[in-house]
N, C-alpha and C positions, 0 to 999 in steps of 0.2 A: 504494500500500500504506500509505503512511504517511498521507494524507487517510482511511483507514477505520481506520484505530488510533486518531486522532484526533476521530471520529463517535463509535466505542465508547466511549470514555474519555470523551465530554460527554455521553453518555446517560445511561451508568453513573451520573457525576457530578451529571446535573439529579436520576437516579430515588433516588439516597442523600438530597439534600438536599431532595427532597420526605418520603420516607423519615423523615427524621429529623423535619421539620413536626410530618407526622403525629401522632408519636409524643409528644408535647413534650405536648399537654392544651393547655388555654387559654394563648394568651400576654398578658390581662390581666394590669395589674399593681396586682389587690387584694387581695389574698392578705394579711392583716395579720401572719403570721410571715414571710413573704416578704423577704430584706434591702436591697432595691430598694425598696420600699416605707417601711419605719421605719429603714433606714440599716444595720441590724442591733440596732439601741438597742431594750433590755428596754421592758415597759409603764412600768415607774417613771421610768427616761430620758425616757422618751414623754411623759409626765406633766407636766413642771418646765415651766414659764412662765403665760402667761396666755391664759386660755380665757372665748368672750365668749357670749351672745346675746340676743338682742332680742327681743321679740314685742309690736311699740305701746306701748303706756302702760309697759313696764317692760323692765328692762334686767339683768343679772345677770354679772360679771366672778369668776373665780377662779384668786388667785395662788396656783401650788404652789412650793417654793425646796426647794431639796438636803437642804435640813436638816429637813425634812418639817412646815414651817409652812404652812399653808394661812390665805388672806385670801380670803373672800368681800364682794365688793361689790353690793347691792341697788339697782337706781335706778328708783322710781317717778314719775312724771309726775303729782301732784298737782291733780286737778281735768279730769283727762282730757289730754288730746295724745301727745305723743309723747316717752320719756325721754331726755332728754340728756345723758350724760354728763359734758359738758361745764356743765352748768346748774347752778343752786342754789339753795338755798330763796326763798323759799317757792314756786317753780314744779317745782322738782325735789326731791326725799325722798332723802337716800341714806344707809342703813344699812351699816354697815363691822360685819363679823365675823370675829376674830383666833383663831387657833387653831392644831391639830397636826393632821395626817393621818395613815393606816397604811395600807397597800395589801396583802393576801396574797391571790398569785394577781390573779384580776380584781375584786375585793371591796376598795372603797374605803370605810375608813373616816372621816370627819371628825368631830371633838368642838372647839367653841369654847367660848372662856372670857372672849372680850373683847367687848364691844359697843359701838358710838358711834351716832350718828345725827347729822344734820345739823338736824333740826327739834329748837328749843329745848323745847318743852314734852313730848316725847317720852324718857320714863325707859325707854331699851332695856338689855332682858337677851339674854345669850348664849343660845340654845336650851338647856333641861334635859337634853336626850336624844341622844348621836351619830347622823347621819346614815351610814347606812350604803348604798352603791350599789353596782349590777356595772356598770362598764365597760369600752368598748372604745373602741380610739383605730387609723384609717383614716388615715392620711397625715393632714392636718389639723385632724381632726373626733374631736370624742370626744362617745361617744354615754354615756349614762350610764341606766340602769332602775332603778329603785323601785315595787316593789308594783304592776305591770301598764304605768307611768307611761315613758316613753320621752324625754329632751330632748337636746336635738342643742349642740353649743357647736364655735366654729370659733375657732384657734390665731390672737392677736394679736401 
């Protein structure tokens, strides 16, 4: 009697905890409000450090800080190859842009006001006009859109 109490009570128990599977939707975890996924940390949280990427000849870094300064770093490979980072005139370009950012919702805005360059005969100015973008940020990747334009940057 008690080996078939014990039968009923593991069926019961496999058909609930399939049961529940079932029920549950996808158990991927990309869900970007999901708090497995971003910790539970807002977009702005999600924001703050440094976001990179590459594509050959050029290279593009941007620091965001709490206090909602934004530094953009430019590094072009002068004369073709590959950007180095780590490199420096005259094989490597690299334009520094100092600034503020605003975020409302998923609408980032950036406006700079400082400019530097590493190449001596290059007079850089800050851009005239804010850059404004929508994006989103997937556990390390933040993707960002302008005007049809899609670029991917991965958390340094």
């Amino acid at each position: 009697m008690i080996l078939a109490r014990t039968s009923i009570v593991h069926v019961l128990s496999a058909a609930a905890f399939a049961l529940l599977l079932s029920g549950c939707g996808g158990l991927e975890r990309d869900n970007p409000v999901d708090p497995f996924v971003t910790g539970g940390a807002s977009l702005r949280e999600q924001l703050i450090g440094t976001w990179s990427r590459h594509s050959g000849t050029q290279a593009q870094d941007f620091l965001f800080s709490v206090g909602q300064g934004v530094v953009r770093v430019d590094y072009t490979a002068v004369g073709g190859g590959t950007a180095d980072r780590l490199g420096s005139w005259p094989s490597i370009r690299v334009r520094t842009f100092q600034g503020i950012y605003e975020l409302v919702g998923t609408q980032l805005t950036m406006t700079f006001n400082d400019a530097n360059s590493n190449d001596p005969s290059e007079n850089l100015m800050p851009p005239a006009a804010s850059q404004a973008v929508d994006i989103t940020i997937r556990r390390n990747t933040l993707k960002t859109e302008e005007a049809g334009s899609t670029l991917q940057f991965v958390r340094l």
